[in-house]
NUKE-179155 format. One record per residue: residue number from 0; x, y, z of N, C-alpha, C in turn. Coordinates in steps of 0.2 Angstrom, whole numbers, plus 2048, in hexadecimal, padded with zeros to 3 digits. Example, Ala and Ser with C-alpha at 12.3 -4.5 7.8 and 13.67 -1.06 7.14 Angstrom:
2
ATOM  resi  nxx  nyy  nzz  caxx  cayy  cazz  cxx  cyy  czz
ATOM     0  842  7E4  827   83E   7EA   827  842  7F0  827
ATOM     1  840  7F5  823   844   7FB   824  840  800  827
//
This chain:
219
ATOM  resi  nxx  nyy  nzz  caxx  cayy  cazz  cxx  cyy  czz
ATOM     0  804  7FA  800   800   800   800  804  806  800
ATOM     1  803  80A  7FB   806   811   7FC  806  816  800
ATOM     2  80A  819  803   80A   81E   809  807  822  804
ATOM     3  803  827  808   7FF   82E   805  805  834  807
ATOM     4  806  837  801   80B   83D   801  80A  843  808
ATOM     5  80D  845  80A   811   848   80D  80D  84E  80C
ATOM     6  809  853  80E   807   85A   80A  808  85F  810
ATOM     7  809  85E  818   809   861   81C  80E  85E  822
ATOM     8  810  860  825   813   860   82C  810  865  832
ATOM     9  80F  85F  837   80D   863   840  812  861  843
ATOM    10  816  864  844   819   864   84B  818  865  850
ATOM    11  81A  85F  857   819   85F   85E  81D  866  85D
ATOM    12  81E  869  864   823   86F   868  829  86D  86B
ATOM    13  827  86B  872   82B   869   877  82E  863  877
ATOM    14  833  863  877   837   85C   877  838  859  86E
ATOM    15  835  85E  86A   837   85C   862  838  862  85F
ATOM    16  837  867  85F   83B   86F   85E  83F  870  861
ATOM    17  83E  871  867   841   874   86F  841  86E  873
ATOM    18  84A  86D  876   84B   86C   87C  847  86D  883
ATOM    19  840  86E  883   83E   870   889  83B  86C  88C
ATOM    20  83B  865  88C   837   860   88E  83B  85D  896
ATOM    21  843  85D  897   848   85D   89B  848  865  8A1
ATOM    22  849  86A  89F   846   86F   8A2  841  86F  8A5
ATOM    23  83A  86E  8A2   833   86F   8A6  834  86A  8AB
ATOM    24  836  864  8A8   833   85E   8AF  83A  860  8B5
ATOM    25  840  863  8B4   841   866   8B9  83F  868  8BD
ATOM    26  83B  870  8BA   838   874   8BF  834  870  8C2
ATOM    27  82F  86B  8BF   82B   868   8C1  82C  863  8C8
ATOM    28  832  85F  8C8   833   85B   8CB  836  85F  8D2
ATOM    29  839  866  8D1   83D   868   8D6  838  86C  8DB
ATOM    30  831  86E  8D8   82E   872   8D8  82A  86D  8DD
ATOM    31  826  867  8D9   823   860   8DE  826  85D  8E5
ATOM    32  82E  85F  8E5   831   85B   8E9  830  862  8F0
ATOM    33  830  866  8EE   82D   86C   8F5  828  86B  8F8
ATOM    34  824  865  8F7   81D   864   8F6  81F  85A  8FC
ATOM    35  824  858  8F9   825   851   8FE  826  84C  8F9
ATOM    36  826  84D  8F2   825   848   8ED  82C  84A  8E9
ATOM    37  82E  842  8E9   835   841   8E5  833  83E  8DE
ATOM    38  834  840  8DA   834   83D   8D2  83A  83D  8D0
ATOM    39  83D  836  8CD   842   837   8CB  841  83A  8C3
ATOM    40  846  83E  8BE   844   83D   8B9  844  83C  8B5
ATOM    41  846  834  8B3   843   831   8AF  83C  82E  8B0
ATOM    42  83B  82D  8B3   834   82A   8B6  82F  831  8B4
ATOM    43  830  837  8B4   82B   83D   8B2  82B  83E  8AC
ATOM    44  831  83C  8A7   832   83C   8A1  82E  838  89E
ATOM    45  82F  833  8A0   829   82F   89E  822  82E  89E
ATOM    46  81E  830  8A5   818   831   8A8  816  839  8A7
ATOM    47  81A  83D  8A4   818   844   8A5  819  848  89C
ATOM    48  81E  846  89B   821   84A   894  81B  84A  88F
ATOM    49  818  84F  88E   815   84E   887  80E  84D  88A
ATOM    50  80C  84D  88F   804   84A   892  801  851  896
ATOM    51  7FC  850  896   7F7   858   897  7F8  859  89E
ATOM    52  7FA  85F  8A0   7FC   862   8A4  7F8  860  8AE
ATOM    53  7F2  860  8AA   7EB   85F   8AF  7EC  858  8B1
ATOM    54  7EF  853  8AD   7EF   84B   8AE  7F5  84A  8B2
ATOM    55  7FA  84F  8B1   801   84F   8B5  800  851  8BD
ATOM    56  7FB  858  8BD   7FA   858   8C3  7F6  855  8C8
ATOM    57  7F3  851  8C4   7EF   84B   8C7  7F1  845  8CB
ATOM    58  7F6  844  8C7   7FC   83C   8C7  7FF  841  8CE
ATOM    59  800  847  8CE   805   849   8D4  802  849  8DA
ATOM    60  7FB  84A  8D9   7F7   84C   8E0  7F5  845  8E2
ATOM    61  7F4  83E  8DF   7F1   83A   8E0  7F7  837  8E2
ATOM    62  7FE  838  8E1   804   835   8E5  806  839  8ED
ATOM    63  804  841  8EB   805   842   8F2  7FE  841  8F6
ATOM    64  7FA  83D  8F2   7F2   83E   8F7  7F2  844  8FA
ATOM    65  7F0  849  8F8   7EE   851   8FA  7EE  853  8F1
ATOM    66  7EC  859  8F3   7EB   85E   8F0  7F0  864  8ED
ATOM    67  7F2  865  8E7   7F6   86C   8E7  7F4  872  8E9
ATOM    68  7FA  876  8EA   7F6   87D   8EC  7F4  87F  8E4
ATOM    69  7EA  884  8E6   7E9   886   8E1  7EE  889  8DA
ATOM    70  7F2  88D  8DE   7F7   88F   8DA  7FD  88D  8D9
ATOM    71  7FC  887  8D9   803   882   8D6  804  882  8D0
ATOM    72  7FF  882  8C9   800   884   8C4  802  88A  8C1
ATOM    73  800  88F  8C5   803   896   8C2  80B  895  8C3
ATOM    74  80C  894  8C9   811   894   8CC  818  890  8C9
ATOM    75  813  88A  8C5   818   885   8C3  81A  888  8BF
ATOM    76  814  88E  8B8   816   88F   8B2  81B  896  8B2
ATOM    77  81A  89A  8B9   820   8A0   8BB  827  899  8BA
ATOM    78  826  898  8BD   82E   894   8BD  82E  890  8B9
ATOM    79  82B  88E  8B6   82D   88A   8AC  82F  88F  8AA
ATOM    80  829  895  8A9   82E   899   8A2  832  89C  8A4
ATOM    81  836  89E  8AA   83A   8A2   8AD  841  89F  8AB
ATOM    82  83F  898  8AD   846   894   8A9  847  892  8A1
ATOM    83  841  88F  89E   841   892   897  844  897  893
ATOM    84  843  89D  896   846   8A4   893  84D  8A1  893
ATOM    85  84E  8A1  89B   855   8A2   89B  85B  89C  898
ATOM    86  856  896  897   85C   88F   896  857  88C  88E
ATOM    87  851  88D  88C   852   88A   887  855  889  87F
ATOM    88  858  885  87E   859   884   877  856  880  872
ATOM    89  857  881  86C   851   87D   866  855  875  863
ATOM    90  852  870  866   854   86A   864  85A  86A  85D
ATOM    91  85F  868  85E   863   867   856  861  865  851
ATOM    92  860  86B  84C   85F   868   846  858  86D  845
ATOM    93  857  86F  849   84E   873   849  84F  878  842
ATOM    94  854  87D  843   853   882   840  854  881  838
ATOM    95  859  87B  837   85A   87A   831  856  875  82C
ATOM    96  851  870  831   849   86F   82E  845  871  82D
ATOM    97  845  879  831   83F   87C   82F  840  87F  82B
ATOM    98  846  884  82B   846   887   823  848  884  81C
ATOM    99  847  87D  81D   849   879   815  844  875  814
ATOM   100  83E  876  818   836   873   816  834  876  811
ATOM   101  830  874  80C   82D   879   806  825  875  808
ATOM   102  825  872  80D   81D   871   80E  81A  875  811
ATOM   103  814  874  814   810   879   818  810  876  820
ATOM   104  811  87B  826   814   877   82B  811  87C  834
ATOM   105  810  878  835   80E   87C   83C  80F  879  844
ATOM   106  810  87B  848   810   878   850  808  878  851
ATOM   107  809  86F  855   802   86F   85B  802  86C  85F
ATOM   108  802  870  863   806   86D   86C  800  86C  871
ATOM   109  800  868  876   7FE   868   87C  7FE  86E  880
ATOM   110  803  874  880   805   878   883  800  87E  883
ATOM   111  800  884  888   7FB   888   885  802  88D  87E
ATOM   112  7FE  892  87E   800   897   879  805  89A  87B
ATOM   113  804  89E  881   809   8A2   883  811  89D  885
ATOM   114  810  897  886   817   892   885  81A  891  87F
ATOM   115  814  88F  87C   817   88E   876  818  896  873
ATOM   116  818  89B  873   81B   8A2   874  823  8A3  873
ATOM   117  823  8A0  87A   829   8A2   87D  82E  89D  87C
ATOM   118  82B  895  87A   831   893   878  832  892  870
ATOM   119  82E  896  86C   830   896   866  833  89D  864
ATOM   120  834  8A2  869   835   8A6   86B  83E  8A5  86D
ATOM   121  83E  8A4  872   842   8A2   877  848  8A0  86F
ATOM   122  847  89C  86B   84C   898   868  84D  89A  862
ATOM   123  84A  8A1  860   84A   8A2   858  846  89F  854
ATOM   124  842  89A  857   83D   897   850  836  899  851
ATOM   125  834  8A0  852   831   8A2   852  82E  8A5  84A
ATOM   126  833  8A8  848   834   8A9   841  832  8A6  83B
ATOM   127  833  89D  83C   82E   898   839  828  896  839
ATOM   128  825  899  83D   81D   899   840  818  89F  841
ATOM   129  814  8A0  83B   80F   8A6   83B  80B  8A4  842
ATOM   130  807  8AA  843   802   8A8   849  7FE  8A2  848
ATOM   131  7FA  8A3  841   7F5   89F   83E  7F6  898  83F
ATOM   132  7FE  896  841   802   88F   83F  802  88E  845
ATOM   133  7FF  88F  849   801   88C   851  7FC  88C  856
ATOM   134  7FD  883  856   7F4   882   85A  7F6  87E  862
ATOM   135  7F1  882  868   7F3   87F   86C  7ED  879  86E
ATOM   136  7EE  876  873   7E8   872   874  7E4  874  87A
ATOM   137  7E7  87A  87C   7E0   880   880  7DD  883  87A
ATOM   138  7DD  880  874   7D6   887   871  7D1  87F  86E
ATOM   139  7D3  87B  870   7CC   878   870  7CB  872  876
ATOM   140  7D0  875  87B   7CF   870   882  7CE  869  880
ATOM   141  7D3  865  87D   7D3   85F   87A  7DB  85E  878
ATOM   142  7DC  859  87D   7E6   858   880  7E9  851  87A
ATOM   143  7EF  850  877   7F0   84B   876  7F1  846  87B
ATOM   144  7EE  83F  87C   7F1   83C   875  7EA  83C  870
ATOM   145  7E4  841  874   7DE   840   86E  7DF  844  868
ATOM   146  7DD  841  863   7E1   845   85A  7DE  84B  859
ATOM   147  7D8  84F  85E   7D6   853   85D  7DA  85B  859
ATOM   148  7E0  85C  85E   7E2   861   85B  7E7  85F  854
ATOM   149  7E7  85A  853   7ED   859   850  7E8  858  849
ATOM   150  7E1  858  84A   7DC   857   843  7D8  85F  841
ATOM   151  7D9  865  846   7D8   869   847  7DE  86E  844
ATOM   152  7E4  86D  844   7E9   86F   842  7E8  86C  83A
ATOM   153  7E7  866  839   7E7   865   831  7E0  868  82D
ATOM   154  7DC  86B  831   7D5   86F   82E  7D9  875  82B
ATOM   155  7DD  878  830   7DC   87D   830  7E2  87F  828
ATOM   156  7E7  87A  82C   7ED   879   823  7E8  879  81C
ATOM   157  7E4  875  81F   7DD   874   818  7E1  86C  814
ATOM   158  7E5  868  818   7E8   861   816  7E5  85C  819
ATOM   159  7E2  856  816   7E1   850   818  7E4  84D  81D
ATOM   160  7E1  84B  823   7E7   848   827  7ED  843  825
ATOM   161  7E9  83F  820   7ED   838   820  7F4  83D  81A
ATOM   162  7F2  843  81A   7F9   848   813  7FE  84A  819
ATOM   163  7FC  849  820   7FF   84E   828  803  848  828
ATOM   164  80A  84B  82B   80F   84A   82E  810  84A  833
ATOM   165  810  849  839   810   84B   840  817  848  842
ATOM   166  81B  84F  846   824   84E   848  821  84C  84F
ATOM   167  820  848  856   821   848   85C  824  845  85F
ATOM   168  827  847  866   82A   843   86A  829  83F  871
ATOM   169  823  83F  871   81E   83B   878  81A  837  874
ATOM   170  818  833  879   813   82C   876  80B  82E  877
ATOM   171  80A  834  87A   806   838   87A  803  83B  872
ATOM   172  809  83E  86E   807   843   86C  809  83D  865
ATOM   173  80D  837  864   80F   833   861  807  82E  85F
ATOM   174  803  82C  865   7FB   82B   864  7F8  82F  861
ATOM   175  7F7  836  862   7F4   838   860  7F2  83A  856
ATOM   176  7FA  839  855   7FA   83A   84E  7F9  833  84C
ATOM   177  7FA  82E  850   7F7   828   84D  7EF  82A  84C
ATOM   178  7EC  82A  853   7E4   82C   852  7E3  830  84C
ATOM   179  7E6  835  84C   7E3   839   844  7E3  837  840
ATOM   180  7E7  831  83F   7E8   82D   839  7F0  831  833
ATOM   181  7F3  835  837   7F8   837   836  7FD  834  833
ATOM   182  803  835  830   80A   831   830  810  832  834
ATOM   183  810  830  839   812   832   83F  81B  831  841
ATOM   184  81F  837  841   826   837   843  827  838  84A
ATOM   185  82B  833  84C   82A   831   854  833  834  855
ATOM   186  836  839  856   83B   83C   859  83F  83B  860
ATOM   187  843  838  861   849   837   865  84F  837  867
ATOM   188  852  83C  868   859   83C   868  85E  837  869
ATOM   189  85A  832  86F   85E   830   873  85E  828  871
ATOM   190  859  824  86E   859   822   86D  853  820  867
ATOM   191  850  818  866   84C   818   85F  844  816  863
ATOM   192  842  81A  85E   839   81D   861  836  814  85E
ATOM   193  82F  816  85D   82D   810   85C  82F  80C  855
ATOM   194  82E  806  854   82F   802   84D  82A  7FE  84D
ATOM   195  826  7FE  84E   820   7F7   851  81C  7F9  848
ATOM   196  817  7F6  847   812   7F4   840  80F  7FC  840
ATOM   197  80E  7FE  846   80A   804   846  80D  80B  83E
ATOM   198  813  80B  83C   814   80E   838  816  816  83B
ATOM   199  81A  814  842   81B   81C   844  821  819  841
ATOM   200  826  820  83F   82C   81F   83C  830  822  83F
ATOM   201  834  81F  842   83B   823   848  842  827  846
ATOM   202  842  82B  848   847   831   845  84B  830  84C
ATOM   203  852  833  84D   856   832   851  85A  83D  852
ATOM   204  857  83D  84A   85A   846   848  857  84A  844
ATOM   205  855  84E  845   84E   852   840  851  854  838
ATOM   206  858  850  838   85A   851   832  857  84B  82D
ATOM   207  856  847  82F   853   841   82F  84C  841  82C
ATOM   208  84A  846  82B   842   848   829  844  84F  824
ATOM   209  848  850  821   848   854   81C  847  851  815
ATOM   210  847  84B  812   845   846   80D  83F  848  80D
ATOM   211  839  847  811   833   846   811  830  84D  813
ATOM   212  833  850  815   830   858   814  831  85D  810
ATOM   213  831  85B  807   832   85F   802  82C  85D  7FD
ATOM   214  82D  863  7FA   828   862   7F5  828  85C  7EF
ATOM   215  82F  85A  7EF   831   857   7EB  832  84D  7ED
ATOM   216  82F  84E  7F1   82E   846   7F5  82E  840  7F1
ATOM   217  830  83A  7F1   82F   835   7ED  827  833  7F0
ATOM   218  822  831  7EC   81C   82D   7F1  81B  827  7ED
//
């Protein structure tokens, strides 16, 4: 069966543009521990990266059995962006995928808006993304791994899903682009993403994805 051409790319954010997946559970974990609770982080890496922020602080409050302070979220995201500004960088290889794409291409993140701001902000790849090209999953309260935003970003491109590419780095945001029915690039540095039947195809360097993101694709 022939793969369906390539017409579109969505890009995750965190942890596949930008380095800020390592940073945030920082603050996270440093921030939880003032509270009695030790995460190692790996362990957060896995249970936390990529997953809707409300479902994080739930898994935290149900391990400390209590309650966070009402304002533990504001608080959390003063001290996420605060280290952001200061420490983040854009995954290697970001800026030289984006400007050699001849496709049409946009970020859609779990995160709210004003983060995704700051970290496209924060690392110069701002540049590569109009406003129009950048969806969060607060403007329709609907978190990966459900495909809702990820089929909401391809309305608005005006491309078929099964024509969508989706770059991610969580098994969150990697489901999700399967539910869409996407052609899904599973990203990791550090090692190799999925290879099972499912048809996610695993990159290791975002250089990796410059073949299939031209106009000129073999299909």
């Amino acid at each position: 069966m022939n793969t369906p051409k390539i017409e579109a790319v969505i890009f995750d954010c965190d942890g596949t543009l930008v380095d800020s997946e390592t940073l945030s559970l920082t603050v996270l974990i440093e921030f939880v521990a003032e509270f009695g609770l030790e995460i190692p982080h790996e362990e957060a890496l896995q249970q936390f990266a990529g997953n809707e922020l409300s479902v994080v602080f739930r898994t935290i409050e149900e391990r400390l059995e209590h309650s966070l302070p009402e304002d533990f979220l504001e608080r959390f995201r003063e001290r996420q962006i605060a280290v952001l500004k200061q420490q983040l960088q854009a995954i290697d290889g970001a800026y030289d995928l984006l400007a050699s794409i001849s496709l049409p291409f946009c970020v859609a993140s779990n995160a709210p808006h004003n983060k995704i701001a700051v970290c496209l902000k924060t690392t110069g790849l701002d540049q590569y993304f109009a406003h129009d090209r950048i969806f969060s999953a607060y403007d329709i309260q609907v978190w990966k791994p459900e495909p809702d935003l990820f089929l909401k970003a391809a309305h608005e491109i005006g491309v078929a899903p099964e024509n969508c590419a989706v770059v991610e780095d969580s098994s969150f945001g990697i489901n999700a682009g399967l539910a869409a029915g996407m052609q899904v690039f599973a990203f990791d540095p550090h090692r190799p993403g999925p290879t099972d039947d499912s048809g996610v195809r695993s990159i290791q360097h975002l250089d990796e994805l410059k073949p299939f993101f031209t106009s000129s694709q073999k299909t």
